[in-house]
N, CA, C and O atoms as CSV, one atom per row, in Angstrom:
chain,resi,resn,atom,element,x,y,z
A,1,UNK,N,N,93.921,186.893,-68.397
A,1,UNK,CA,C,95.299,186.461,-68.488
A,1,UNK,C,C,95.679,185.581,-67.292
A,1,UNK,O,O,96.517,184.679,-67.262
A,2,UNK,N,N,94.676,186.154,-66.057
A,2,UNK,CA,C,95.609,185.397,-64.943
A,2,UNK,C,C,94.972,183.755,-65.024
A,2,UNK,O,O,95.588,182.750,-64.669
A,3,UNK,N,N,93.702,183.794,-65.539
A,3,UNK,CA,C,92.982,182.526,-65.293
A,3,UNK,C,C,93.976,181.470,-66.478
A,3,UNK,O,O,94.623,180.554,-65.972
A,4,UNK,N,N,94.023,181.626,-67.684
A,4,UNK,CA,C,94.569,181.208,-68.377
A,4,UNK,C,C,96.577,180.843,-67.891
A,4,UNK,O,O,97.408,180.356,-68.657
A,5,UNK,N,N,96.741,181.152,-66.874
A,5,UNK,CA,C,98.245,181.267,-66.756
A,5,UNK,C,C,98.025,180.007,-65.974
A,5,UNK,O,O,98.571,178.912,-66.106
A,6,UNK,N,N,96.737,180.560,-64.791
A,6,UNK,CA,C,96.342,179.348,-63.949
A,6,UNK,C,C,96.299,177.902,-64.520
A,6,UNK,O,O,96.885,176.902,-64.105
A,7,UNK,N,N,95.405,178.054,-65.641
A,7,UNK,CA,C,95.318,177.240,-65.961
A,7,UNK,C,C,96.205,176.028,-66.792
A,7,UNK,O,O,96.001,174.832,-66.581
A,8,UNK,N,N,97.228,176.534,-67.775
A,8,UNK,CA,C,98.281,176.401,-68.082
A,8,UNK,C,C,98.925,175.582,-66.940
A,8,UNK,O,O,99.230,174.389,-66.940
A,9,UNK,N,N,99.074,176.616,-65.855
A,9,UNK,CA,C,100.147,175.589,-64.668
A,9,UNK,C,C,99.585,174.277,-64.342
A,9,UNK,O,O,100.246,173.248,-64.211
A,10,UNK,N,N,98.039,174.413,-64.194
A,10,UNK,CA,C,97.191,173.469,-63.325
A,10,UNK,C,C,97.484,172.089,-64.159
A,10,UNK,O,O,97.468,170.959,-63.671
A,11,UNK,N,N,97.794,172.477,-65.714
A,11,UNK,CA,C,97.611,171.124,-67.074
A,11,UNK,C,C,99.054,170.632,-66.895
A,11,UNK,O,O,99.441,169.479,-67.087
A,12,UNK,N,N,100.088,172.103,-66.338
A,12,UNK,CA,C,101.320,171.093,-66.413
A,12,UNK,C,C,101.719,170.347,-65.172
A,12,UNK,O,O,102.496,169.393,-65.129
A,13,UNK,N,N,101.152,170.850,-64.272
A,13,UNK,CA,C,101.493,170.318,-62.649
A,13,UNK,C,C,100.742,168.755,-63.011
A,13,UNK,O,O,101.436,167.747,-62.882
A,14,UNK,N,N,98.860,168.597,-63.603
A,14,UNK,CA,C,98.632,167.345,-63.730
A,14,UNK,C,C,99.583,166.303,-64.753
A,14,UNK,O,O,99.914,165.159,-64.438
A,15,UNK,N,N,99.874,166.878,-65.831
A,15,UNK,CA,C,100.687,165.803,-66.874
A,15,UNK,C,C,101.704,165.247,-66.004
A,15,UNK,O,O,101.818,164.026,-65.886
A,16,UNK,N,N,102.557,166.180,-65.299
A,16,UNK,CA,C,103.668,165.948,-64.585
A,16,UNK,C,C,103.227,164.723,-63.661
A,16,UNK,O,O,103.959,163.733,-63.654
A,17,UNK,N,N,102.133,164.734,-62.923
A,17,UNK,CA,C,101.690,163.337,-61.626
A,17,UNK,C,C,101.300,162.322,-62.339
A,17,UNK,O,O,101.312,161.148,-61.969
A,18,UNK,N,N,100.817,162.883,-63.751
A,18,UNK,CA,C,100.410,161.258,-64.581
A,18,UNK,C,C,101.304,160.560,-65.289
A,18,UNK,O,O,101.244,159.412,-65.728
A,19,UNK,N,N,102.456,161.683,-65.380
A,19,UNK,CA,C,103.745,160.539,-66.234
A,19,UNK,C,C,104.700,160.015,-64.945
A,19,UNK,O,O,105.653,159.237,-64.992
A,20,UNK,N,N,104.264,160.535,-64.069
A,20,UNK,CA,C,105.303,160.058,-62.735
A,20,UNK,C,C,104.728,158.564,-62.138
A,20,UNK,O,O,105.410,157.862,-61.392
A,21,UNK,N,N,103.235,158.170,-62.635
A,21,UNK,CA,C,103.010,157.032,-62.394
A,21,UNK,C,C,102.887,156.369,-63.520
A,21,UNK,O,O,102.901,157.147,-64.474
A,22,UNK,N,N,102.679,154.392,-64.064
A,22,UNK,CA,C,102.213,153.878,-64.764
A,22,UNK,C,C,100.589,153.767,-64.602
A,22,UNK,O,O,99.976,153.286,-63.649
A,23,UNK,N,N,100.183,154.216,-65.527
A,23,UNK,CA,C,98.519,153.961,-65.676
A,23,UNK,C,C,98.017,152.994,-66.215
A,23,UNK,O,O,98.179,153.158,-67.424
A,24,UNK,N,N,97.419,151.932,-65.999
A,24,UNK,CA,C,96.924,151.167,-66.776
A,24,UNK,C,C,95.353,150.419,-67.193
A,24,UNK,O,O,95.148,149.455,-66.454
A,25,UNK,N,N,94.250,150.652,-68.181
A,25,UNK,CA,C,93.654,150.342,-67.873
A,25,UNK,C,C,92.892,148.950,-68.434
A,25,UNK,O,O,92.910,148.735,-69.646
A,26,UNK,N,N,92.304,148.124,-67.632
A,26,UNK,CA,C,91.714,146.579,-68.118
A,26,UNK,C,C,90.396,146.787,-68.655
A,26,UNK,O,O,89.427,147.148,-67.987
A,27,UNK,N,N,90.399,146.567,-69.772
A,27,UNK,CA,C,88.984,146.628,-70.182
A,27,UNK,C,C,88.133,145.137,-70.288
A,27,UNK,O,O,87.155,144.822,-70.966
A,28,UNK,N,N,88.893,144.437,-69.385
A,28,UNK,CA,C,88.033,143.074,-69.710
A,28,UNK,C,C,87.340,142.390,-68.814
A,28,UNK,O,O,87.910,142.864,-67.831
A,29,UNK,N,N,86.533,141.623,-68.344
A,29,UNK,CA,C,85.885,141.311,-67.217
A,29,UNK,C,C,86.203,139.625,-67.568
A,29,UNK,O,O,86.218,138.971,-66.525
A,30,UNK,N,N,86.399,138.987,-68.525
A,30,UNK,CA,C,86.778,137.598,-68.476
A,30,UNK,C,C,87.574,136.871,-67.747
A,30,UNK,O,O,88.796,136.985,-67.641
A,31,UNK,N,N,86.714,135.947,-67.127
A,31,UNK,CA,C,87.585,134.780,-66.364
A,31,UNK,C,C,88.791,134.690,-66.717
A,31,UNK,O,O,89.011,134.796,-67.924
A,32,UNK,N,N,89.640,134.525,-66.035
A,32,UNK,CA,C,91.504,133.956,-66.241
A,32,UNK,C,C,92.491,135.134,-66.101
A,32,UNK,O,O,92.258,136.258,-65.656
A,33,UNK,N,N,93.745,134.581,-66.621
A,33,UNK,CA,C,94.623,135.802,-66.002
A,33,UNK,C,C,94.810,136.776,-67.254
A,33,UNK,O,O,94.925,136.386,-68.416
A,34,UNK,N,N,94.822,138.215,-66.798
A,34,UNK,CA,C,94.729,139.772,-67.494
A,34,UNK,C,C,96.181,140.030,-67.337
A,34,UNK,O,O,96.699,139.524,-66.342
A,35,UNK,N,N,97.182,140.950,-68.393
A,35,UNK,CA,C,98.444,141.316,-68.100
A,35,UNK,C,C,97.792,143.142,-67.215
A,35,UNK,O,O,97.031,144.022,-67.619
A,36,UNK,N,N,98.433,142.998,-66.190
A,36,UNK,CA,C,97.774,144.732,-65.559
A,36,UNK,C,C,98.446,145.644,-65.675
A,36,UNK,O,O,98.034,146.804,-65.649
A,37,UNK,N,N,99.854,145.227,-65.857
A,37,UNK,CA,C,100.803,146.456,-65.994
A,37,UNK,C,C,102.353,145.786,-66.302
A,37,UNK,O,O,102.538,144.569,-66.282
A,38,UNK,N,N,103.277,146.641,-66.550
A,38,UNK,CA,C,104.812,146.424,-66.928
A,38,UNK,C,C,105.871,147.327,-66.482
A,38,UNK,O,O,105.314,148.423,-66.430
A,39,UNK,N,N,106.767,147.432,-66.226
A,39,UNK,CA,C,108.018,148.488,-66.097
A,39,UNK,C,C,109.168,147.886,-65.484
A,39,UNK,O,O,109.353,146.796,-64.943
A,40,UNK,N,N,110.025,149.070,-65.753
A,40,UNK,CA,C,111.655,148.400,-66.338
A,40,UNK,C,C,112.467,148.684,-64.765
A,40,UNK,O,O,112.396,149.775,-64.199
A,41,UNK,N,N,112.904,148.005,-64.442
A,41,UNK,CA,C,113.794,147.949,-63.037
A,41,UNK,C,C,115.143,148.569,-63.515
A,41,UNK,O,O,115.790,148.287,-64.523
A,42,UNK,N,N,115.506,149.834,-62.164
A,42,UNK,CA,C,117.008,150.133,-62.652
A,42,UNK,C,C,117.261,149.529,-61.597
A,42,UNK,O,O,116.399,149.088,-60.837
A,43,UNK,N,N,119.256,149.389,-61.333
A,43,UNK,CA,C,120.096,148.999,-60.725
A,43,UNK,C,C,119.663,149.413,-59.511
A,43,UNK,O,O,119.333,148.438,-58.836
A,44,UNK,N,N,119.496,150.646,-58.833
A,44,UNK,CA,C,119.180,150.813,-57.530
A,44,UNK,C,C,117.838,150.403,-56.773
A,44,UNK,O,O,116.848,150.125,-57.450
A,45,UNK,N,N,117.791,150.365,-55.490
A,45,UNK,CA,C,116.445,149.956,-55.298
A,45,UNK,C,C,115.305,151.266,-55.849
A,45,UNK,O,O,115.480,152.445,-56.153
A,46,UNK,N,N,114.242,150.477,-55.797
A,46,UNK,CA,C,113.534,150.908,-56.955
A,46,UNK,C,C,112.070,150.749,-56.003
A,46,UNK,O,O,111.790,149.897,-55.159
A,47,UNK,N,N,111.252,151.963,-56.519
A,47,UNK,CA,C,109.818,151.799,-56.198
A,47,UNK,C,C,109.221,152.159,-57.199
A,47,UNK,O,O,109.796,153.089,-57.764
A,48,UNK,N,N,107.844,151.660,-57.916
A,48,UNK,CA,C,107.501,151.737,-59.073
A,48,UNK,C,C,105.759,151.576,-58.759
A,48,UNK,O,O,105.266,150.614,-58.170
A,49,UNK,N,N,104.868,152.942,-59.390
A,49,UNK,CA,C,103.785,152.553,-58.988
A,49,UNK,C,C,102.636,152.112,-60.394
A,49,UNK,O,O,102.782,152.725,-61.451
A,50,UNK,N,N,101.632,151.124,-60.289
A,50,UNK,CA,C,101.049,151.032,-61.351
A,50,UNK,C,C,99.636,151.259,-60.859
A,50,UNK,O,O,98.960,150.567,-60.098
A,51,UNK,N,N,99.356,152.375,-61.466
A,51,UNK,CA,C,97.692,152.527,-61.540
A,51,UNK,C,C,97.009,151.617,-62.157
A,51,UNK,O,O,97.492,151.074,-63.150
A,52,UNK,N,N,95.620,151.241,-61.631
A,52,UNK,CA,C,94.934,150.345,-62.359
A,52,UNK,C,C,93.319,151.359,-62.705
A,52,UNK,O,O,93.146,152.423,-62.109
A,53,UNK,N,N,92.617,150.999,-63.386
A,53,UNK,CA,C,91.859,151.622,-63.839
A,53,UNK,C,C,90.626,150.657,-64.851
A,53,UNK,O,O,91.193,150.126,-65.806
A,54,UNK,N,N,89.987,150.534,-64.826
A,54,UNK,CA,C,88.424,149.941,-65.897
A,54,UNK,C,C,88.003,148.867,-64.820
A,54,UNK,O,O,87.496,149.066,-63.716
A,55,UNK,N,N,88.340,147.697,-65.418
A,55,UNK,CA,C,87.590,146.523,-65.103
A,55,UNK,C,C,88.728,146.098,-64.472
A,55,UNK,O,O,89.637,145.566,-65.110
A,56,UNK,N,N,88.792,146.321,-62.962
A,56,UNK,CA,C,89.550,146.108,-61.734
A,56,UNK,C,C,89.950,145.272,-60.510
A,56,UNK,O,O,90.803,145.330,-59.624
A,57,UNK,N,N,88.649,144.239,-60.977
A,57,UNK,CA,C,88.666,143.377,-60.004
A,57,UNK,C,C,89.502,141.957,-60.218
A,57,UNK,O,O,89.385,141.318,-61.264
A,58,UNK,N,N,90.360,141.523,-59.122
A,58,UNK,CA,C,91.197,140.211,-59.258
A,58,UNK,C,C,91.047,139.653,-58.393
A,58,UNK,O,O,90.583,140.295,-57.450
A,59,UNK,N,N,91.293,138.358,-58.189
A,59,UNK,CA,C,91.281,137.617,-57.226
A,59,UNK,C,C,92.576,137.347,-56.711
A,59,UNK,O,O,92.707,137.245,-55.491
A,60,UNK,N,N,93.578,137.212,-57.489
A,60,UNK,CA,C,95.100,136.874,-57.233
A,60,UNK,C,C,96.141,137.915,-58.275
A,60,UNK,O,O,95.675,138.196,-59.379
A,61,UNK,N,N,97.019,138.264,-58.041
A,61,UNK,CA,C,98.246,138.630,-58.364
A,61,UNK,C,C,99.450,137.560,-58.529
A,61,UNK,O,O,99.923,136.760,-57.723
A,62,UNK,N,N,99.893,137.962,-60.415
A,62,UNK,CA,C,101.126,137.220,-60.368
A,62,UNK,C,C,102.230,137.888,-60.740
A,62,UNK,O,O,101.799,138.744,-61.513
A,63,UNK,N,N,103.874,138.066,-60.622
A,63,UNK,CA,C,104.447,138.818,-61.012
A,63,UNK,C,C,105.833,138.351,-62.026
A,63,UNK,O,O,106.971,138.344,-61.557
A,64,UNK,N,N,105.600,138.047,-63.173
A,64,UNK,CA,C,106.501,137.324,-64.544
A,64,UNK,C,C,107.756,138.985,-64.519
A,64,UNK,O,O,107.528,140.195,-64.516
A,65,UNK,N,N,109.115,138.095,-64.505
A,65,UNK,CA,C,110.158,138.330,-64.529
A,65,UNK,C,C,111.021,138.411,-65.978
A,65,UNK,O,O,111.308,137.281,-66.375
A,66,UNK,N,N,111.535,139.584,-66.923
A,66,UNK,CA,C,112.345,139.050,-68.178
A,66,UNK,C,C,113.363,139.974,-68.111
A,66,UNK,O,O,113.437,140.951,-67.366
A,67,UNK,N,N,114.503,139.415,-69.333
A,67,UNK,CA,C,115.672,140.146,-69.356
A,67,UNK,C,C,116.582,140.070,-68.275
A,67,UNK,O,O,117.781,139.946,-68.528
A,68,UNK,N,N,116.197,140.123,-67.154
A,68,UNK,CA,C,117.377,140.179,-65.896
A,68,UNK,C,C,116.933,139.650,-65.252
A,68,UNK,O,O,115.736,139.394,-65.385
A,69,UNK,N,N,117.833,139.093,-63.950
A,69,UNK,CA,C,117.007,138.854,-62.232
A,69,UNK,C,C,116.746,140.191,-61.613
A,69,UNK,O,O,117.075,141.359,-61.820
A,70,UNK,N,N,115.903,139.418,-60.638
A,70,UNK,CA,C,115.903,140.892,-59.713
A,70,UNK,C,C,115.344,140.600,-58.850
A,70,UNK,O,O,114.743,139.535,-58.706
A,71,UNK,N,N,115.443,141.732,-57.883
A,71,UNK,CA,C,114.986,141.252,-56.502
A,71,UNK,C,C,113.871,141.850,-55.973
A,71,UNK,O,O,113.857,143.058,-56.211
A,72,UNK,N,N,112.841,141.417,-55.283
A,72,UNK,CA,C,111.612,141.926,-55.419
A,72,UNK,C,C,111.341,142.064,-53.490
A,72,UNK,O,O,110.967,141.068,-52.870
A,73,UNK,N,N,111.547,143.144,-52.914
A,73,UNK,CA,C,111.124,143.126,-51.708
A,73,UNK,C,C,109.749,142.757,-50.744
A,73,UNK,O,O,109.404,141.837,-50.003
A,74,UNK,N,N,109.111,144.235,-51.291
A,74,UNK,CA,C,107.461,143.782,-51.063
A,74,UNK,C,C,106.629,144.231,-52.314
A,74,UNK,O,O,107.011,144.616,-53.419
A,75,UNK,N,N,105.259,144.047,-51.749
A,75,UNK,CA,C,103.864,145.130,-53.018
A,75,UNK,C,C,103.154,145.552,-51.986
A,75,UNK,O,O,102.729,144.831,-51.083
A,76,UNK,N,N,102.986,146.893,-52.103
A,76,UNK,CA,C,101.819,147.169,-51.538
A,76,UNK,C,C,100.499,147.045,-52.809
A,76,UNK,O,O,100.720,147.152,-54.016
A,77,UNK,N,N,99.001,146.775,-52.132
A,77,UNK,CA,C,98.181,146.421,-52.837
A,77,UNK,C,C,97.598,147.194,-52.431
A,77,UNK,O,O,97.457,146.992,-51.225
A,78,UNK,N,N,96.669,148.868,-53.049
A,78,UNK,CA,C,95.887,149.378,-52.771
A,78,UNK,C,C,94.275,149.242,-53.528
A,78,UNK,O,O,94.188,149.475,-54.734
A,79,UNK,N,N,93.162,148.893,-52.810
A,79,UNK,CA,C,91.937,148.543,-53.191
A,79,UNK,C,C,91.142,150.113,-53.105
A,79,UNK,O,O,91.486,151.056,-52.392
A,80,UNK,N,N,90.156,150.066,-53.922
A,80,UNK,CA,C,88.785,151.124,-54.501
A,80,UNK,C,C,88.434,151.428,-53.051
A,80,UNK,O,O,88.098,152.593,-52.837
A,81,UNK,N,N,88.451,150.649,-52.085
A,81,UNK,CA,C,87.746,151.187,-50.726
A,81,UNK,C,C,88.715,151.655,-49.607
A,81,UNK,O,O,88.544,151.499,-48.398
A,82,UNK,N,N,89.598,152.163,-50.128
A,82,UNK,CA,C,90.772,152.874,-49.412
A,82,UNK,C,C,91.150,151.834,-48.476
A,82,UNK,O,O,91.585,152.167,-47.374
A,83,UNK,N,N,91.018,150.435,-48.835
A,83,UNK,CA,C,91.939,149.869,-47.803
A,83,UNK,C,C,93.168,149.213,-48.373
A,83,UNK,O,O,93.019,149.123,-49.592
A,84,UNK,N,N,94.998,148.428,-47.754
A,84,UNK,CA,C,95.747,148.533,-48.291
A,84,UNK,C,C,96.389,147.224,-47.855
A,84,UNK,O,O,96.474,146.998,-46.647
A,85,UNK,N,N,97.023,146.009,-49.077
A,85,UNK,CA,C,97.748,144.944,-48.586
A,85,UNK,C,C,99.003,145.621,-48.451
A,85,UNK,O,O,99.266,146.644,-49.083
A,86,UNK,N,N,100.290,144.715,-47.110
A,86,UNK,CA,C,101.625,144.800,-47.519
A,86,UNK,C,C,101.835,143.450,-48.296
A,86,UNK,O,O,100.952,142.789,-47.750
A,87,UNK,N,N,102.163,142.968,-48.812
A,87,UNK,CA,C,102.642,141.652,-49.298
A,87,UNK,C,C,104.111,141.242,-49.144
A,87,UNK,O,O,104.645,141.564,-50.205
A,88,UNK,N,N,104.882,140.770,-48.454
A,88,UNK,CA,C,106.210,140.189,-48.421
A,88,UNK,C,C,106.521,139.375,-49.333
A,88,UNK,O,O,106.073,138.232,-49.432
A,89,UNK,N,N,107.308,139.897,-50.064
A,89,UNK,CA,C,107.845,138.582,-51.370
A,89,UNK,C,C,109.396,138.200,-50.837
A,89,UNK,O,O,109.658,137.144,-50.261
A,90,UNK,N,N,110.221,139.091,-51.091
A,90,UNK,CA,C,111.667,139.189,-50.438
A,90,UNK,C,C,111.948,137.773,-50.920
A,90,UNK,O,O,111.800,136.744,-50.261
A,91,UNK,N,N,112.455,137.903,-52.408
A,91,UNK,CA,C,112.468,137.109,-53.375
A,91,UNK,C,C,113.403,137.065,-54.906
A,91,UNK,O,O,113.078,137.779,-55.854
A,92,UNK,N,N,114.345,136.312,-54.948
A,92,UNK,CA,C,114.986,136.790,-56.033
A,92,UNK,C,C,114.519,135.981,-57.123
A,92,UNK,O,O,114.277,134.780,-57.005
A,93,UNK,N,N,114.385,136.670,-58.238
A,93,UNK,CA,C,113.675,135.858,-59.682
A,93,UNK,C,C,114.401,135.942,-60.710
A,93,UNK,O,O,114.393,136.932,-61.442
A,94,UNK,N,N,114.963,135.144,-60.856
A,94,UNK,CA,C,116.009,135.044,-62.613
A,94,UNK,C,C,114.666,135.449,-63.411
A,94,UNK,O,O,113.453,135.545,-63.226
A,95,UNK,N,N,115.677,135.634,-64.449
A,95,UNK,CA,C,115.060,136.119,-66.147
A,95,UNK,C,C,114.166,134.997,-66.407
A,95,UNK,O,O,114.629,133.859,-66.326
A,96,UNK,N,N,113.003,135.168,-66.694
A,96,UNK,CA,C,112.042,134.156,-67.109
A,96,UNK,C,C,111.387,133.589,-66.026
A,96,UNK,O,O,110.603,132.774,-66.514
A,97,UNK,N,N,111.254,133.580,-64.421
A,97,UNK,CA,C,110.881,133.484,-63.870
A,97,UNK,C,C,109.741,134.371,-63.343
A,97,UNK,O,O,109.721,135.599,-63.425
A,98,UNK,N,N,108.421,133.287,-62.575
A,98,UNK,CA,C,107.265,133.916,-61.621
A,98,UNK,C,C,107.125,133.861,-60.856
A,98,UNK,O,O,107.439,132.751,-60.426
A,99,UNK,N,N,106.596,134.755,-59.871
A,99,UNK,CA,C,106.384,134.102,-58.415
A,99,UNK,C,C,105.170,133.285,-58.511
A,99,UNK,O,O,104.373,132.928,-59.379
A,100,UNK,N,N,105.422,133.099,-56.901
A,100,UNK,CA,C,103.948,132.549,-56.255
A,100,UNK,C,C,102.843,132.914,-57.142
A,100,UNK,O,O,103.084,133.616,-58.123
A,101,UNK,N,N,101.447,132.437,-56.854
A,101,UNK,CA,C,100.031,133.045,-57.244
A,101,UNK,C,C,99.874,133.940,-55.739
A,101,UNK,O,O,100.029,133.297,-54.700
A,102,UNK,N,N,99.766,134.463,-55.708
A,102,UNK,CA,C,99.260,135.472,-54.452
A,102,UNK,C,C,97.776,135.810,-54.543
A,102,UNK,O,O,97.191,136.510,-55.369
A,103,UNK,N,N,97.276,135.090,-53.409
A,103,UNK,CA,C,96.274,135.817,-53.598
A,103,UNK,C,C,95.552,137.245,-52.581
A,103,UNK,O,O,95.865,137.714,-51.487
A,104,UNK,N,N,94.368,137.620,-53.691
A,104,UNK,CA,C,94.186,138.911,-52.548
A,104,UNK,C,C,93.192,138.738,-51.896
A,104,UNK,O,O,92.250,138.059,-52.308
A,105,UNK,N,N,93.222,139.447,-50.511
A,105,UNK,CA,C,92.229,139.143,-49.495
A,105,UNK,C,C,91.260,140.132,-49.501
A,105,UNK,O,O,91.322,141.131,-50.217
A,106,UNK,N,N,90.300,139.865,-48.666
A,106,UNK,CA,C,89.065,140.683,-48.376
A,106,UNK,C,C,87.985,140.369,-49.902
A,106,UNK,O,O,88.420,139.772,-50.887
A,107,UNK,N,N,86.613,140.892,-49.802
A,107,UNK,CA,C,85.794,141.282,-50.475
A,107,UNK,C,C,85.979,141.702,-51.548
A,107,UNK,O,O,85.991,141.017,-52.571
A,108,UNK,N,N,86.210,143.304,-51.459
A,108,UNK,CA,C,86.030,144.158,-52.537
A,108,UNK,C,C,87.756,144.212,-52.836
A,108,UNK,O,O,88.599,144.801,-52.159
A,109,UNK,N,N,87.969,143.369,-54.114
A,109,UNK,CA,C,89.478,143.403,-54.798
A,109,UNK,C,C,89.542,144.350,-55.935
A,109,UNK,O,O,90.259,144.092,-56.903
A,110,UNK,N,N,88.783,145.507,-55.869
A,110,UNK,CA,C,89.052,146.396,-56.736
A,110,UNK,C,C,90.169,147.131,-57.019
A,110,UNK,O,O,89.988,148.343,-56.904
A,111,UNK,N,N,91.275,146.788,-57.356
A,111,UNK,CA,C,92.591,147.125,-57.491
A,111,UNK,C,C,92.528,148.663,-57.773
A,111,UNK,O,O,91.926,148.975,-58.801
A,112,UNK,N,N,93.014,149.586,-57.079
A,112,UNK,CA,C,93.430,150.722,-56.919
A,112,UNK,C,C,94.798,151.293,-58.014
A,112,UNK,O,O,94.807,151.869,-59.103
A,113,UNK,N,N,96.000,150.737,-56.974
A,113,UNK,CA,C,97.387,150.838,-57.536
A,113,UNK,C,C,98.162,149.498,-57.083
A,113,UNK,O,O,97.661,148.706,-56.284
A,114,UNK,N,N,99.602,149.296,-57.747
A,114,UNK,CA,C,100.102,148.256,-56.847
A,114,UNK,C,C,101.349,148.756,-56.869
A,114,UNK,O,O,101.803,149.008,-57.986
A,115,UNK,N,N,102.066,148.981,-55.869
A,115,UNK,CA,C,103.354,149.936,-55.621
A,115,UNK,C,C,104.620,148.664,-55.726
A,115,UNK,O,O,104.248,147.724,-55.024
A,116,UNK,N,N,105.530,148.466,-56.166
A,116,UNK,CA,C,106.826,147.218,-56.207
A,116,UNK,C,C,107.938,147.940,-55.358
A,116,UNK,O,O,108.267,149.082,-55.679
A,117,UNK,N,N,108.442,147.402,-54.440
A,117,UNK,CA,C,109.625,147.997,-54.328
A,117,UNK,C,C,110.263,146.478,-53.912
A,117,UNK,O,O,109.902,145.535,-53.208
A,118,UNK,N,N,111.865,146.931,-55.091
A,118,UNK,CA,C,112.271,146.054,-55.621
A,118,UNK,C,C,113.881,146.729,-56.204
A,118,UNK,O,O,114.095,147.926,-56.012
A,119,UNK,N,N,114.891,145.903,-56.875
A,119,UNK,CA,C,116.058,146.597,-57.156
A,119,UNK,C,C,116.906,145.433,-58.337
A,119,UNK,O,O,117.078,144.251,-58.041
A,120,UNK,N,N,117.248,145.883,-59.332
A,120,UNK,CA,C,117.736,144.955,-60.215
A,120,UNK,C,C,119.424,144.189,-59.416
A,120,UNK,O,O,120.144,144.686,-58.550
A,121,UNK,N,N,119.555,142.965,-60.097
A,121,UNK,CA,C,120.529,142.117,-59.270
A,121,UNK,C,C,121.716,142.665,-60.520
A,121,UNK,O,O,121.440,142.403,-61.690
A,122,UNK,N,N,122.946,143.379,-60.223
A,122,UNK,CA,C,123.842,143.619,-61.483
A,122,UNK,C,C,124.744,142.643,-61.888
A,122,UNK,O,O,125.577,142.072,-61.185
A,123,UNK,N,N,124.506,142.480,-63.145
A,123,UNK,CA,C,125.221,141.318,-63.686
A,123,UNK,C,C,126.033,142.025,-65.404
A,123,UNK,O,O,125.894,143.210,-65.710
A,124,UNK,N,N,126.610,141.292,-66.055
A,124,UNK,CA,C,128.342,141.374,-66.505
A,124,UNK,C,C,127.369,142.316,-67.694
A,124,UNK,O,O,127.830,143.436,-67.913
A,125,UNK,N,N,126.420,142.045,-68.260
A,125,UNK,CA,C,125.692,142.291,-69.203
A,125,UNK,C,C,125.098,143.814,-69.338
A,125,UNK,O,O,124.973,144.393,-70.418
A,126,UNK,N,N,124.760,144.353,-68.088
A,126,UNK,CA,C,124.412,145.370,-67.672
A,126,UNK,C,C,122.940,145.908,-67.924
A,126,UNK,O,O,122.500,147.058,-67.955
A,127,UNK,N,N,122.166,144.330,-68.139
A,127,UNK,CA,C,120.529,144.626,-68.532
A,127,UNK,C,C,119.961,144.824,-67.220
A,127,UNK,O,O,120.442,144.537,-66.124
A,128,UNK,N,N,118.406,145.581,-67.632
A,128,UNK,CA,C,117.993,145.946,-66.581
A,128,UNK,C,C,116.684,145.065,-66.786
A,128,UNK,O,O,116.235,144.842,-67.911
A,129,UNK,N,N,115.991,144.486,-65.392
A,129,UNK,CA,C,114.972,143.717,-65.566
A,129,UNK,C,C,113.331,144.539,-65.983
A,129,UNK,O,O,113.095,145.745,-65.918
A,130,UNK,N,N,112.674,143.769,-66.277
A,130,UNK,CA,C,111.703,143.465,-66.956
A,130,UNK,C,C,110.431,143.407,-66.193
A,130,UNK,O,O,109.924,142.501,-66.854
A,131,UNK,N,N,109.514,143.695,-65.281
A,131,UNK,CA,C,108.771,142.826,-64.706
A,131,UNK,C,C,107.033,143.653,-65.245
A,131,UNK,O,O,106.661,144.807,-65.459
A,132,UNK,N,N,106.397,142.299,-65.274
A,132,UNK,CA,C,105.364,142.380,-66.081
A,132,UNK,C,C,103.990,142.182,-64.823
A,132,UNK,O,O,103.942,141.045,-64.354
A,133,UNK,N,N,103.168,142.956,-64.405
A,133,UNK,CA,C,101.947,142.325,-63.065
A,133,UNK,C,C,100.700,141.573,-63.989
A,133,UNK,O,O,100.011,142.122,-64.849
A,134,UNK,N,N,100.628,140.033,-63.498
A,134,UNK,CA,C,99.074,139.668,-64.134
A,134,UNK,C,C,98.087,139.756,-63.240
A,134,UNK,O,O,98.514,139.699,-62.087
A,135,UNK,N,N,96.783,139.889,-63.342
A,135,UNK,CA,C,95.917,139.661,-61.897
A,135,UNK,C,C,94.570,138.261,-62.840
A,135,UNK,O,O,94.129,138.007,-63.961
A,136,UNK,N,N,94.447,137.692,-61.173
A,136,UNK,CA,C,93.168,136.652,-62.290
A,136,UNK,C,C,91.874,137.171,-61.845
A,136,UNK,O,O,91.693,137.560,-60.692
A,137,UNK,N,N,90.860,137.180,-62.866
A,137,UNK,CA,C,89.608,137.392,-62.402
A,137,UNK,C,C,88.891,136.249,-62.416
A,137,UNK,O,O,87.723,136.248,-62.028
């Protein structure tokens, strides 16, 4: 009984850390740009993390904007070999807008996670933005 109770908790404590992040995984290794992940910006500032997972490697990061503006502070960029970009964007992007190509440094660009912290701009409409991560291989 007790192992089974254990166990029970152990399945709900994990579901709970995997819906608290976005997971996403690339199954493709082809040249050009991959969509890596998506999620929805609320009004307050906002931190949002996207797991990456399969076929991981990029050379650059881009970050496509819809539905709203918004304001995009930094990314952290975490790589497979426990090491970590800050990236400064500190950047406002109307609806339909991209940033820069960013690219990533070092060797091994095995994308880990990429953390956004960022905060929707409020406007009359009351939509919340959109933002979509591509990476190029």
């Amino acid at each position: 009984m007790k192992k089974t109770f254990l166990f029970l908790f152990a399945s709900l404590v994990a579901v709970s850390v995997v819906t608290a992040q976005k997971v996403e995984v690339i199954t493709s290794n082809k040249p050009g740009w991959h969509k890596i992940g998506e999620t929805n910006v609320m009004f307050k500032t906002d931190r949002d993390v996207l797991v990456v997972l399969g076929a991981d490697k990029f050379k650059a990061i881009q970050i496509k904007v819809t539905d709203a503006p918004i304001r995009v502070e930094d990314l952290e960029v975490y790589y497979e070999n426990d090491t970590k970009e800050d990236i400064q964007v500190r950047a406002v992007f109307k609806k339909g807008e991209k940033s820069r190509i960013i690219d990533l440094k070092g060797g091994d660009r095995n994308l880990k996670k990429v953390v956004f912290v960022y905060h929707s701009i409020p406007n009359w409409k009351g939509e919340r933005a959109h933002v979509e991560l591509y990476g190029l291989k």
